[in-house]
SEVEX-563282 format. One record per residue: residue number from 0; residue in three letters; x, y, z of N, C-alpha, C, O, CB in turn. Coordinates in nm, 4 decimals, always signed. Glycine has a CB too. Layout:
// SEVEX-563282
@i NUM, aa ALA, nxx X, nyy Y, nzz Z, caxx X, cayy Y, cazz Z, cxx X, cyy Y, czz Z, oxx X, oyy Y, ozz Z, cbxx X, cbyy Y, cbzz Z $
...
// end
This chain:
// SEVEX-563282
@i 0, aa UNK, nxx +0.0857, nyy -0.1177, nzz +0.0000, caxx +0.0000, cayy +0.0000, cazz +0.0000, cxx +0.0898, cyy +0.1234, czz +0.0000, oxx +0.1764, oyy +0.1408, ozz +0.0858, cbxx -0.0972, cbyy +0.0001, cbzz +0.1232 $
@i 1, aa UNK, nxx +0.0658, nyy +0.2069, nzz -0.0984, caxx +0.1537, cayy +0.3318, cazz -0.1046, cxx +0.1381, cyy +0.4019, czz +0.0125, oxx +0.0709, oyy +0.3564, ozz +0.1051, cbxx +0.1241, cbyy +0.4243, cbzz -0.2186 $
@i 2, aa UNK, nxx +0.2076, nyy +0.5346, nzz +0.0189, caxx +0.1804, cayy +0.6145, cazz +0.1662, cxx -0.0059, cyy +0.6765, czz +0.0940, oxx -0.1025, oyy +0.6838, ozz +0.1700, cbxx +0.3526, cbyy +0.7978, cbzz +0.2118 $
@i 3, aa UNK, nxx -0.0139, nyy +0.7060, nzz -0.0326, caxx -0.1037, cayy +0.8268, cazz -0.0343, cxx -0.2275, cyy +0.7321, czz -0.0426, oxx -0.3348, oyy +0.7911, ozz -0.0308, cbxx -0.0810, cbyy +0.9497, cbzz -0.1673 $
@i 4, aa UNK, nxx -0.2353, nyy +0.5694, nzz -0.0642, caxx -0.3393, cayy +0.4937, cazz -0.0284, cxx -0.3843, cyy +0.5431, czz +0.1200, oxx -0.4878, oyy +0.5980, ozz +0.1575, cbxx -0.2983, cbyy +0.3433, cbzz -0.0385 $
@i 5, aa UNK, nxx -0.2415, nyy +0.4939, nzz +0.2058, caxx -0.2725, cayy +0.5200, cazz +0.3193, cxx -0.3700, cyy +0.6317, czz +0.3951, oxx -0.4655, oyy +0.6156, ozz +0.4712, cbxx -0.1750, cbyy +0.5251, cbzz +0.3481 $
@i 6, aa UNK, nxx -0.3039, nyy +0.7566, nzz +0.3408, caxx -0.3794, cayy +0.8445, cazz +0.3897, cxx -0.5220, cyy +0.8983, czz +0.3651, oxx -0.5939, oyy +0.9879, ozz +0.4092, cbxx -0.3172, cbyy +0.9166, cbzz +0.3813 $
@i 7, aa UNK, nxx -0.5272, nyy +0.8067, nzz +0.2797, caxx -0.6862, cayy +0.8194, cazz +0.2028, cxx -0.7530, cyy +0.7244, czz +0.3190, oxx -0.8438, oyy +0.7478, ozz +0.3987, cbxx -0.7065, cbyy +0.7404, cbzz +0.0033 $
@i 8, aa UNK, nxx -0.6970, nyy +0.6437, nzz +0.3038, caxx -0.7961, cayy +0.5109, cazz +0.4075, cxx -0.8083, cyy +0.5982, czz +0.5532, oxx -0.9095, oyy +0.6038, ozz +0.6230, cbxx -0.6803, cbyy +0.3114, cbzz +0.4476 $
@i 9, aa UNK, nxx -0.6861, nyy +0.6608, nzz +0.5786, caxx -0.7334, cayy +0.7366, cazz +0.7043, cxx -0.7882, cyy +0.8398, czz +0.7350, oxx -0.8166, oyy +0.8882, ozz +0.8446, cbxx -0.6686, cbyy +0.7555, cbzz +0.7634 $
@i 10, aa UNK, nxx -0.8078, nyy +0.8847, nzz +0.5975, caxx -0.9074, cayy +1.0360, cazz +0.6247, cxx -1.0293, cyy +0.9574, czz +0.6003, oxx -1.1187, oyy +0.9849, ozz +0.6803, cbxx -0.8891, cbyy +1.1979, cbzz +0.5002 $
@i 11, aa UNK, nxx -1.0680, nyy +0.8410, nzz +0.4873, caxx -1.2042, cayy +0.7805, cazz +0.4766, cxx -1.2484, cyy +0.7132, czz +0.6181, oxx -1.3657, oyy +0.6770, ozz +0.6268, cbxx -1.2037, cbyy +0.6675, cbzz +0.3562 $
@i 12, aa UNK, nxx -1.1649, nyy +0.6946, nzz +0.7257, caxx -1.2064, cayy +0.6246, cazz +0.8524, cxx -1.2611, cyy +0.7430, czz +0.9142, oxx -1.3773, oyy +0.7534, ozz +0.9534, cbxx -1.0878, cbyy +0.5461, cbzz +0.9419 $
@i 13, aa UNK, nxx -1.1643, nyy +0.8390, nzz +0.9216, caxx -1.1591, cayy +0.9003, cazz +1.0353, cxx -1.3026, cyy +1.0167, czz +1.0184, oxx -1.3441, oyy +1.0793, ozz +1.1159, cbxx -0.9955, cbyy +0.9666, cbzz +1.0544 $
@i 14, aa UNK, nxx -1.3545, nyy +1.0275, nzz +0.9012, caxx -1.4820, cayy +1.0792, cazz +0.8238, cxx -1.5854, cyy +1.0200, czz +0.8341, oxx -1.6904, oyy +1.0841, ozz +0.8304, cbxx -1.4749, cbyy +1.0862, cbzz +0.6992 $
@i 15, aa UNK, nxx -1.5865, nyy +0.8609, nzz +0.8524, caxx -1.6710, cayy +0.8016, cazz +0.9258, cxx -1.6662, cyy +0.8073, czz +1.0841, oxx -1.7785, oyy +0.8168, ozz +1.1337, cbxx -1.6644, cbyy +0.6847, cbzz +0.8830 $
@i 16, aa UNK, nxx -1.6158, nyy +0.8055, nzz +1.1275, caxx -1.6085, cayy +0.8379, cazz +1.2790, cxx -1.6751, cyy +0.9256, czz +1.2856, oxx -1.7715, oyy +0.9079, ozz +1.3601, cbxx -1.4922, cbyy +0.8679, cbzz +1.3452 $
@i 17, aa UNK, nxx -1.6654, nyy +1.0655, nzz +1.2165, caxx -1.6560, cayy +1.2157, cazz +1.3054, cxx -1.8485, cyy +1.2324, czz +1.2575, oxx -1.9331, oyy +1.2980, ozz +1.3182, cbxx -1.4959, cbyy +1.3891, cbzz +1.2124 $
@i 18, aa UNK, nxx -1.8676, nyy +1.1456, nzz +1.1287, caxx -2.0475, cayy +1.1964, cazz +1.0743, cxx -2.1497, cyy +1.0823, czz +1.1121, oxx -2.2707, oyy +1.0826, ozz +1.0899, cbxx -2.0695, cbyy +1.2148, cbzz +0.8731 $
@i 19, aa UNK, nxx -2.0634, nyy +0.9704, nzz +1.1833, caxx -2.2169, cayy +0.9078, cazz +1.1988, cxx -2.2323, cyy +0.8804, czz +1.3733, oxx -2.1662, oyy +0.8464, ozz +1.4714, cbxx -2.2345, cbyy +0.7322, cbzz +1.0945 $
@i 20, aa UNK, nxx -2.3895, nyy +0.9283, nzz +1.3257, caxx -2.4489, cayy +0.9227, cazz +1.4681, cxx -2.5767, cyy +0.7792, czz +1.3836, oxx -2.5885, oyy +0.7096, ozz +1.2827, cbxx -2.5354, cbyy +1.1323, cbzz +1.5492 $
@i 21, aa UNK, nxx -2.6479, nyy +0.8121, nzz +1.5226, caxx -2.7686, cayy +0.6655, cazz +1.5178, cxx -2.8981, cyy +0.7144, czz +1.5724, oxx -2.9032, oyy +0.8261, ozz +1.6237, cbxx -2.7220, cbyy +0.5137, cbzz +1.6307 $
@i 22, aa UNK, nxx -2.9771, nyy +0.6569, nzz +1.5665, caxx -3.1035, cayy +0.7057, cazz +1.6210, cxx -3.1322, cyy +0.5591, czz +1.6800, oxx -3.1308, oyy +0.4569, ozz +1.6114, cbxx -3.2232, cbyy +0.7784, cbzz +1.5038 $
@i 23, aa UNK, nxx -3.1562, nyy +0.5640, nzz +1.8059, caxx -3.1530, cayy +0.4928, cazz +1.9218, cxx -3.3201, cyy +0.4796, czz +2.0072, oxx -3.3688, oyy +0.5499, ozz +2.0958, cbxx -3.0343, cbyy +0.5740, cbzz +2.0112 $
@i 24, aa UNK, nxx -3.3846, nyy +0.3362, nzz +1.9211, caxx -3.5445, cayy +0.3217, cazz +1.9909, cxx -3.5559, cyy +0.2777, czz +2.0771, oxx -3.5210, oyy +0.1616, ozz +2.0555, cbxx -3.6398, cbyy +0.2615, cbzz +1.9438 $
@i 25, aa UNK, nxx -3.5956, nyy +0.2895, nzz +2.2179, caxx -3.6182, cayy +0.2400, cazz +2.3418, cxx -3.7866, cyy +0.2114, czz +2.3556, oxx -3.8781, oyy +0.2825, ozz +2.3138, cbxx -3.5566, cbyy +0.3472, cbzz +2.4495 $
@i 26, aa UNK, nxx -3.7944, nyy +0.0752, nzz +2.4330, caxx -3.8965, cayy -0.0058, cazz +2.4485, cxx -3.9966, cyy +0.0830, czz +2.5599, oxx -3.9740, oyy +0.1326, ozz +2.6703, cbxx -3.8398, cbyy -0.1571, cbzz +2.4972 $
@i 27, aa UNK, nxx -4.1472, nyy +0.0744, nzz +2.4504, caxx -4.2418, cayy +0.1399, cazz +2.6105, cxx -4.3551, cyy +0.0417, czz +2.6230, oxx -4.3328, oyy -0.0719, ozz +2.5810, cbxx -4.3306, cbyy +0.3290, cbzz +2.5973 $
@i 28, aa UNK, nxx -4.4781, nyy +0.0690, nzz +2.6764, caxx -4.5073, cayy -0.0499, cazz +2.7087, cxx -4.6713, cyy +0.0171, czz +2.6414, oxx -4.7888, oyy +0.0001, ozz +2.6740, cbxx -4.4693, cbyy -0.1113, cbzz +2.8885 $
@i 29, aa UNK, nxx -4.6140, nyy +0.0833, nzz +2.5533, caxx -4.7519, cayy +0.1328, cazz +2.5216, cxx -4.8029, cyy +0.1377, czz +2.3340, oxx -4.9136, oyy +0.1493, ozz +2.2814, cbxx -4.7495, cbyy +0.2996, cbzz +2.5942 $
@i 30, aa UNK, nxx -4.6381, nyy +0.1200, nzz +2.2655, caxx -4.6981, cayy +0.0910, cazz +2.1610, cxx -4.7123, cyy -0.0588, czz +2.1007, oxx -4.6307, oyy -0.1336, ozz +2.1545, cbxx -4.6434, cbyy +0.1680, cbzz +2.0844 $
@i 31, aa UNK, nxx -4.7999, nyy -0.1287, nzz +1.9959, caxx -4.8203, cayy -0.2308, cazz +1.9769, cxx -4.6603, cyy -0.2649, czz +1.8238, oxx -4.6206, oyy -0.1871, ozz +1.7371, cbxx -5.0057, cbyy -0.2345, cbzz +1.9496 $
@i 32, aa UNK, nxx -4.6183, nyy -0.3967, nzz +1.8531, caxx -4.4934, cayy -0.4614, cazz +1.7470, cxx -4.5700, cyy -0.4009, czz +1.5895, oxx -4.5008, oyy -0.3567, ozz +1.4977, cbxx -4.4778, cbyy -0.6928, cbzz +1.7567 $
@i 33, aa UNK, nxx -4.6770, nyy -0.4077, nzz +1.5852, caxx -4.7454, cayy -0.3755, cazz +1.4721, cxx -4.7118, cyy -0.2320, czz +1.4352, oxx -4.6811, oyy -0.2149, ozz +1.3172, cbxx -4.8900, cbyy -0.3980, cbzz +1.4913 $
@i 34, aa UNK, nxx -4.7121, nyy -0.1595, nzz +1.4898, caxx -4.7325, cayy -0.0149, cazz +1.5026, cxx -4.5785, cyy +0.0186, czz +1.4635, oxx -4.5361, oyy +0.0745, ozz +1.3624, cbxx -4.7919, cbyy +0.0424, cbzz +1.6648 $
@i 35, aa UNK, nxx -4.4853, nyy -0.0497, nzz +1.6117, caxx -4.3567, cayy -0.0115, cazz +1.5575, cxx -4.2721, cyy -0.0459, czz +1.4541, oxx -4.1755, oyy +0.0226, ozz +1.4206, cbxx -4.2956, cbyy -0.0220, cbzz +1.6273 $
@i 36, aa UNK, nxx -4.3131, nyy -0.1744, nzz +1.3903, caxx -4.2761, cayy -0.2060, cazz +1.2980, cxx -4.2902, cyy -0.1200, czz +1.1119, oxx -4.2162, oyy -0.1028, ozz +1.0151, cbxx -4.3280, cbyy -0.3181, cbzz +1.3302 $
@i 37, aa UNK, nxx -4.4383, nyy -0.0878, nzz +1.1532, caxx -4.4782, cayy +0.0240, cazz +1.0301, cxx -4.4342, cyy +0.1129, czz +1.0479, oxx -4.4076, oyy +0.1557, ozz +0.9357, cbxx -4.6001, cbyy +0.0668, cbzz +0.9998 $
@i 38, aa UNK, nxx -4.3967, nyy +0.1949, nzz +1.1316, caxx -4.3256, cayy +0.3365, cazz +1.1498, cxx -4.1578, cyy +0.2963, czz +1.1411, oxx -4.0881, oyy +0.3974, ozz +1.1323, cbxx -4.3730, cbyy +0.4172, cbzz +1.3201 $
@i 39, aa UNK, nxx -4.1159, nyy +0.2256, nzz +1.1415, caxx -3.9560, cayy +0.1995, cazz +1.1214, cxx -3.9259, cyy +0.1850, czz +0.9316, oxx -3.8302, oyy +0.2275, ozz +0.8667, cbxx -3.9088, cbyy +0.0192, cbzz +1.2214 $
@i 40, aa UNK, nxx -4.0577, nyy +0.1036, nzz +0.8814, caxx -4.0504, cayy +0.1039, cazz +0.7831, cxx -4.0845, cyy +0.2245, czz +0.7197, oxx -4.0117, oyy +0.2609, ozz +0.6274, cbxx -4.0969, cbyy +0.0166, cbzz +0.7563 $
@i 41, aa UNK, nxx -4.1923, nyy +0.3018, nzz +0.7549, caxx -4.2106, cayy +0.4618, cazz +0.7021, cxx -4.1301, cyy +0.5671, czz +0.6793, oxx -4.1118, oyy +0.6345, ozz +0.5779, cbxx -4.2756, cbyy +0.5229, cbzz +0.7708 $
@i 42, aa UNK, nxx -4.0586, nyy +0.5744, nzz +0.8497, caxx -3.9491, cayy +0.6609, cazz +0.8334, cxx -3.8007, cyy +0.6383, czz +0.8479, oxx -3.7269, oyy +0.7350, ozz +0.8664, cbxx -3.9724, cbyy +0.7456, cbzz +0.9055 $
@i 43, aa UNK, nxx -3.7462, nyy +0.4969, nzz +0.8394, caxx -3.6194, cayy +0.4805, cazz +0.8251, cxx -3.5835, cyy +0.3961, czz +0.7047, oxx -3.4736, oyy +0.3452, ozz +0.6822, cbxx -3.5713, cbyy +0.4307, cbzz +0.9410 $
@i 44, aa UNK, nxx -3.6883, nyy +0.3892, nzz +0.6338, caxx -3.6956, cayy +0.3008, cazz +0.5432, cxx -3.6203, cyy +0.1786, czz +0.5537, oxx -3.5279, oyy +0.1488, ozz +0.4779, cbxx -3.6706, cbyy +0.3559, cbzz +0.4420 $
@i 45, aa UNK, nxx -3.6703, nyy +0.0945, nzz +0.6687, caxx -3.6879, cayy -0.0425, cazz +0.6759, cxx -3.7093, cyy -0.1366, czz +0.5982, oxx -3.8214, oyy -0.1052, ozz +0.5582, cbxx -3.7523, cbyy -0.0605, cbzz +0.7296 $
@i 46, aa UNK, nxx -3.6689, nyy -0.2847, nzz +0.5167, caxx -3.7406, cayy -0.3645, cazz +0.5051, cxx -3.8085, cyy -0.3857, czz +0.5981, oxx -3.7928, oyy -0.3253, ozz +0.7042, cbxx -3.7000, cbyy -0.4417, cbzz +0.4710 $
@i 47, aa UNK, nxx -3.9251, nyy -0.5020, nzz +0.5745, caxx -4.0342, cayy -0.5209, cazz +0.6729, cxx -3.9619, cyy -0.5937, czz +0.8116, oxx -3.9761, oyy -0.5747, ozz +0.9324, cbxx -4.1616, cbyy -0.6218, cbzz +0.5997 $
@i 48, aa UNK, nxx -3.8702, nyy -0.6947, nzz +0.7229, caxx -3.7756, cayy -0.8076, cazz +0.7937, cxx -3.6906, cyy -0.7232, czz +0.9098, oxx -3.6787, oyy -0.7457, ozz +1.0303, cbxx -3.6566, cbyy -0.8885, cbzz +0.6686 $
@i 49, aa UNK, nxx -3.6433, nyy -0.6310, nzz +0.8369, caxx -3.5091, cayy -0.5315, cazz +0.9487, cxx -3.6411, cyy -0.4748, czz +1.0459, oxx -3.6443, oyy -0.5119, ozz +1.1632, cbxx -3.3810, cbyy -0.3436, cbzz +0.8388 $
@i 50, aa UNK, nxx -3.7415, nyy -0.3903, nzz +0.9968, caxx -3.8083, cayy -0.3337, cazz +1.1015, cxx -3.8294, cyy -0.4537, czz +1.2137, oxx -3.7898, oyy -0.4245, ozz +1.3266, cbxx -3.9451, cbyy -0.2675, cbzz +1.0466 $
@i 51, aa UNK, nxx -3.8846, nyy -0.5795, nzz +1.1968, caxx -3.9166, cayy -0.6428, cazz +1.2730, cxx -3.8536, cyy -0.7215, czz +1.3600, oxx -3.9108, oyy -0.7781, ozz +1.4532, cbxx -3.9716, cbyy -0.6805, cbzz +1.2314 $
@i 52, aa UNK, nxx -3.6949, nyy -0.7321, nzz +1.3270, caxx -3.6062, cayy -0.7697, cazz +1.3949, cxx -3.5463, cyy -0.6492, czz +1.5064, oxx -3.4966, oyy -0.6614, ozz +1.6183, cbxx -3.5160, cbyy -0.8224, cbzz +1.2976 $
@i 53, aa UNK, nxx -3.5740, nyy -0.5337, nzz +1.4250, caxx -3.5467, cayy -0.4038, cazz +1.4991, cxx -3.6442, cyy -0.4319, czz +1.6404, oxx -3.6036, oyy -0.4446, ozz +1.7559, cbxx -3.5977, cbyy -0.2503, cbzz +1.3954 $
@i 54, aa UNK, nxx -3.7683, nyy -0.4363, nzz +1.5964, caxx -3.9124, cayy -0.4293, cazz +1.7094, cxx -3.8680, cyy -0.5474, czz +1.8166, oxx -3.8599, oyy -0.5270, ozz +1.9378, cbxx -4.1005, cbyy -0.4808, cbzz +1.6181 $
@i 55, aa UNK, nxx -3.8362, nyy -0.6942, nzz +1.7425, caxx -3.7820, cayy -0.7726, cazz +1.8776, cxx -3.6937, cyy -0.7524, czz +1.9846, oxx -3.7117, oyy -0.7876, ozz +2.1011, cbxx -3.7341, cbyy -0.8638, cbzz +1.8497 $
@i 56, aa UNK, nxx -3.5447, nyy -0.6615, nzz +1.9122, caxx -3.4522, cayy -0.6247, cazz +2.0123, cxx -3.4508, cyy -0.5409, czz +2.0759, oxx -3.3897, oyy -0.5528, ozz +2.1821, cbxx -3.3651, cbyy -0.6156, cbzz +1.9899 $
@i 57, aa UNK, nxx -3.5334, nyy -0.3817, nzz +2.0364, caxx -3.6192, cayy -0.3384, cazz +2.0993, cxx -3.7068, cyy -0.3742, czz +2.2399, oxx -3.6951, oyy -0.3359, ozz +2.3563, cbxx -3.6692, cbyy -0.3326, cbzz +2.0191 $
@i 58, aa UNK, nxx -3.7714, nyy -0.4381, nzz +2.1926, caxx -3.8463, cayy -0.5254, cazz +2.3035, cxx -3.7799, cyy -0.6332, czz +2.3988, oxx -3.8232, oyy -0.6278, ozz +2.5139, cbxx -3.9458, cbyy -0.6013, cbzz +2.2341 $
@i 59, aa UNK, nxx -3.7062, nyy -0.7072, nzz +2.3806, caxx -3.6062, cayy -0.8175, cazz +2.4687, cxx -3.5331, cyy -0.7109, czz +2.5195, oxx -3.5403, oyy -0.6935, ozz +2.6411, cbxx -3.5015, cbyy -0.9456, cbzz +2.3821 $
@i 60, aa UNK, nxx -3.4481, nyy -0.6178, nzz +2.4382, caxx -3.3073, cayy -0.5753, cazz +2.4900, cxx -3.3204, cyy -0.4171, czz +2.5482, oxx -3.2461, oyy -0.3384, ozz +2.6071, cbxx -3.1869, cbyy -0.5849, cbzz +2.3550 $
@i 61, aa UNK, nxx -3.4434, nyy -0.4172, nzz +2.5027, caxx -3.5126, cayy -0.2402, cazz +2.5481, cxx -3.4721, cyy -0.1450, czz +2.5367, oxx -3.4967, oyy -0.0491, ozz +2.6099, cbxx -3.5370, cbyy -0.1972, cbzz +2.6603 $
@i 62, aa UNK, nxx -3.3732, nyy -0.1462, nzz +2.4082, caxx -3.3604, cayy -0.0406, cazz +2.2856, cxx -3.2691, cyy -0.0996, czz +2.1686, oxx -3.2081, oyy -0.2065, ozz +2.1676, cbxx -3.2883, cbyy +0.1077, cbzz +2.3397 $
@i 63, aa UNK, nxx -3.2752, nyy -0.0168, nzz +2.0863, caxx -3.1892, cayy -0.0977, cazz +1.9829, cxx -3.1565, cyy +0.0568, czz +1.8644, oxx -3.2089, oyy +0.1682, ozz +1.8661, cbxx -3.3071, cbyy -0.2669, cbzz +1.8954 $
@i 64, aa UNK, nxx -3.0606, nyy +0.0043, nzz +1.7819, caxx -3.0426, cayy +0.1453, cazz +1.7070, cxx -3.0717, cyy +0.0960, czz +1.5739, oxx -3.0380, oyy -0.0074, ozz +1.5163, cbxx -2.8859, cbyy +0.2254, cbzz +1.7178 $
@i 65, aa UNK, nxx -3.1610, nyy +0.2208, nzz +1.5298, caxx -3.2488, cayy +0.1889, cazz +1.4301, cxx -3.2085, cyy +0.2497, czz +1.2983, oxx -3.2386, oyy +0.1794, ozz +1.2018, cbxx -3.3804, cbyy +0.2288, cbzz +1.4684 $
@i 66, aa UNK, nxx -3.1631, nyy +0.3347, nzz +1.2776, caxx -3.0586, cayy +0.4075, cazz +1.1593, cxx -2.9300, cyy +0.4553, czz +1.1996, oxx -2.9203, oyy +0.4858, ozz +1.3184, cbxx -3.1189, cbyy +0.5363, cbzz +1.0959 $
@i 67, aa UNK, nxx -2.8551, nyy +0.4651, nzz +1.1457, caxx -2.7057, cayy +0.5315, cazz +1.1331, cxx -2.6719, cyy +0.6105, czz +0.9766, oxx -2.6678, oyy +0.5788, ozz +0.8577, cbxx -2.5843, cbyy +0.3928, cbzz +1.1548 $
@i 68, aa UNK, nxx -2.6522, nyy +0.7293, nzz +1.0599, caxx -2.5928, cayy +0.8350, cazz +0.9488, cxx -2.5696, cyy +0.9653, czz +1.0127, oxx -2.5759, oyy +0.9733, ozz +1.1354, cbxx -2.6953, cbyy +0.8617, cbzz +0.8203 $
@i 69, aa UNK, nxx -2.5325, nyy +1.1108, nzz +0.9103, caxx -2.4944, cayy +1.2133, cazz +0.9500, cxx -2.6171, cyy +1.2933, czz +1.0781, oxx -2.7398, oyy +1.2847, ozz +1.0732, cbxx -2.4643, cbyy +1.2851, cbzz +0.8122 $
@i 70, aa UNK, nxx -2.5693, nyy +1.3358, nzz +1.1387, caxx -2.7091, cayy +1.4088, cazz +1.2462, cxx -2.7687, cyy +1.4513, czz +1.1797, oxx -2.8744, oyy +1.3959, ozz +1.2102, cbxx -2.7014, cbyy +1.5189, cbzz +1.3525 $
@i 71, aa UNK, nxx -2.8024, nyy +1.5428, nzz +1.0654, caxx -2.8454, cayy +1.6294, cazz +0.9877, cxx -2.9847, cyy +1.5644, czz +0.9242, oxx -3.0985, oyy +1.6080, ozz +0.9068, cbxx -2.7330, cbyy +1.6667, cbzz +0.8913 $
@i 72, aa UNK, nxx -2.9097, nyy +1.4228, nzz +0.8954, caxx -2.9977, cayy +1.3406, cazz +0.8295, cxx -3.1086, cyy +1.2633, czz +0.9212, oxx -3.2292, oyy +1.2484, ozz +0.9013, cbxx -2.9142, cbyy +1.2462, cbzz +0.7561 $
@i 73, aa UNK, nxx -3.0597, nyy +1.2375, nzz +0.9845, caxx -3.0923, cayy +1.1599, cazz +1.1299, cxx -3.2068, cyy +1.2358, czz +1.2207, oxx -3.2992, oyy +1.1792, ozz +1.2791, cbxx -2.9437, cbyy +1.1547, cbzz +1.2296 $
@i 74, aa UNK, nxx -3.1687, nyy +1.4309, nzz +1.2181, caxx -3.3043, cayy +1.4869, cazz +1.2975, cxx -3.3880, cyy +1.4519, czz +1.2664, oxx -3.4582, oyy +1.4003, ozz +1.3534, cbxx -3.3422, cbyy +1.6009, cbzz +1.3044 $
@i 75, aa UNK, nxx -3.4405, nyy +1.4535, nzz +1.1260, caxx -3.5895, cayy +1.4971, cazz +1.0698, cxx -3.6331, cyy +1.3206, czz +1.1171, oxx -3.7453, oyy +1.3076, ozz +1.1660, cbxx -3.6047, cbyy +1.5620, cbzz +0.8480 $
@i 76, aa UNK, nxx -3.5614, nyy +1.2143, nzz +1.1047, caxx -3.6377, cayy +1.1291, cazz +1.1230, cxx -3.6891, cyy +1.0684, czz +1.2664, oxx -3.7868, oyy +0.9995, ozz +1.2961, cbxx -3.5884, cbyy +1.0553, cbzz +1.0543 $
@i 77, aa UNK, nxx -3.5729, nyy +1.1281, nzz +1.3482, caxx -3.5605, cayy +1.1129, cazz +1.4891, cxx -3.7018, cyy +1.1737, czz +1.5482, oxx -3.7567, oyy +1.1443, ozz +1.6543, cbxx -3.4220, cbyy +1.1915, cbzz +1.5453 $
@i 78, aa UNK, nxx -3.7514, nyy +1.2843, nzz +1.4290, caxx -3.8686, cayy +1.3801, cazz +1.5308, cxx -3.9678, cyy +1.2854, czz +1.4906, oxx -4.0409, oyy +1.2437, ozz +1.5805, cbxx -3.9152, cbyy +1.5720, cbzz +1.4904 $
@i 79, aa UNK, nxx -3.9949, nyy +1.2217, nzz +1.3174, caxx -4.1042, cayy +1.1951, cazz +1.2785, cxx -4.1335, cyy +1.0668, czz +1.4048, oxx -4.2532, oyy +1.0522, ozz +1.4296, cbxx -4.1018, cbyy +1.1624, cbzz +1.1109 $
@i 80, aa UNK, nxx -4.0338, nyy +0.9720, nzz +1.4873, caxx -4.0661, cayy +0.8859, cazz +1.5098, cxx -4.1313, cyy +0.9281, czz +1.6825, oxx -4.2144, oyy +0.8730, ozz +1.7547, cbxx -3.9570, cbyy +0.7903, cbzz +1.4698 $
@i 81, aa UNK, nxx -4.0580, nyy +1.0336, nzz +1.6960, caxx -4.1293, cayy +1.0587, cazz +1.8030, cxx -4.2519, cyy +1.1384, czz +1.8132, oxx -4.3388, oyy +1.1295, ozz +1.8998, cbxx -4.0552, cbyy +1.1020, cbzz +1.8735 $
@i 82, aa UNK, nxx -4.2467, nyy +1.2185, nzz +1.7114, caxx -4.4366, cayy +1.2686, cazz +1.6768, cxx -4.5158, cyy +1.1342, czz +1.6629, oxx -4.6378, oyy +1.1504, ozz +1.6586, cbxx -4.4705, cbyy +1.3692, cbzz +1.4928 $
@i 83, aa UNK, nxx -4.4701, nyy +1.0000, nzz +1.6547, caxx -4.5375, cayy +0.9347, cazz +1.6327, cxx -4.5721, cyy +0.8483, czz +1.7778, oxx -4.6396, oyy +0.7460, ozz +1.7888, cbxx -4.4907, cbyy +0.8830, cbzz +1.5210 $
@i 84, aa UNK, nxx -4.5099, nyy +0.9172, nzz +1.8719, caxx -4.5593, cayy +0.8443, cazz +2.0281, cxx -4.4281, cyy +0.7622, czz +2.0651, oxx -4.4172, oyy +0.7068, ozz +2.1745, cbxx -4.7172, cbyy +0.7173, cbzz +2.0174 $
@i 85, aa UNK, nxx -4.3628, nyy +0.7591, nzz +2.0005, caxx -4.2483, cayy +0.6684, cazz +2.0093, cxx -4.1213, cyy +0.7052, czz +2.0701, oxx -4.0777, oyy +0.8056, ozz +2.0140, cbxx -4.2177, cbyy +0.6310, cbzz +1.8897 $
@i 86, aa UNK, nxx -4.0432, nyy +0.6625, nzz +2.1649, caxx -3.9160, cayy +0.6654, cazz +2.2477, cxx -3.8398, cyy +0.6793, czz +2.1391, oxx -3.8799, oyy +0.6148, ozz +2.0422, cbxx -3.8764, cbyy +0.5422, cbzz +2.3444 $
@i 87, aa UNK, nxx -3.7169, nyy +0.7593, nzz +2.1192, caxx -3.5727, cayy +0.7683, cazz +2.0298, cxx -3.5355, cyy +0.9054, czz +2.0786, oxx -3.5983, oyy +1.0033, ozz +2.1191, cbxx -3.5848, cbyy +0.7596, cbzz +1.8394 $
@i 88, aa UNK, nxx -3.3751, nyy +0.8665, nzz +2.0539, caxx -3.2737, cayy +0.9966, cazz +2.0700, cxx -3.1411, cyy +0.9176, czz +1.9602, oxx -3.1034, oyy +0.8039, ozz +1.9321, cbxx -3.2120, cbyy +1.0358, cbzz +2.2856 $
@i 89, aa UNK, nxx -3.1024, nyy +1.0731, nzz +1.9219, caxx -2.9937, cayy +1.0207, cazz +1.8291, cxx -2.8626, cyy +1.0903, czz +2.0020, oxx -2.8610, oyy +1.1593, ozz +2.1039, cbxx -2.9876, cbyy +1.1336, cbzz +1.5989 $
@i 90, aa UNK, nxx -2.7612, nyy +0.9770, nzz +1.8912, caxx -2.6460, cayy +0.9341, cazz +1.9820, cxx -2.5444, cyy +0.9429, czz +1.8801, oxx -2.4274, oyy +0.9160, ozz +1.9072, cbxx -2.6564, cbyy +0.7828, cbzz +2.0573 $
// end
């Protein structure tokens, strides 16, 4: 690997580090697997499969992180899920 590979690979790491955050769903005891499962698919654009594996670990592990990307990207969906009654904070 040349040096200027190198430094590419380490500015491409270190660029992932510094822009991704997550949006982080925590378990309540008030919405139904049905519910959370359609809203993961609405606004994080889920397959049905990921939303619903999302909704189990969620539920067993009593939160789970549901997208990863830049904050920027991450607010607008972070609010839609909580206008929707739903626990999340990006991290």
């Amino acid at each position: 690997m040349s040096t200027k590979e190198k430094i590419q690979e380490d500015v491409d790491v270190l660029e992932q580090e510094v822009n991704q955050h997550e949006i982080i769903l925590f378990n309540d005891d008030v919405n139904t697997f049905d519910f959370v499962i359609d809203s993961l698919i609405d606004v994080c654009d889920h397959t049905p499969e990921q939303a619903e594996q999302c909704t189990y670990l969620v539920h067993y592990k009593g939160k789970c992180a549901v997208k990863t990307g830049e904050y920027e990207e991450l607010k607008p969906k972070c609010s839609r899920l909580l206008s929707r009654g739903l626990s999340a904070e990006i991290v």
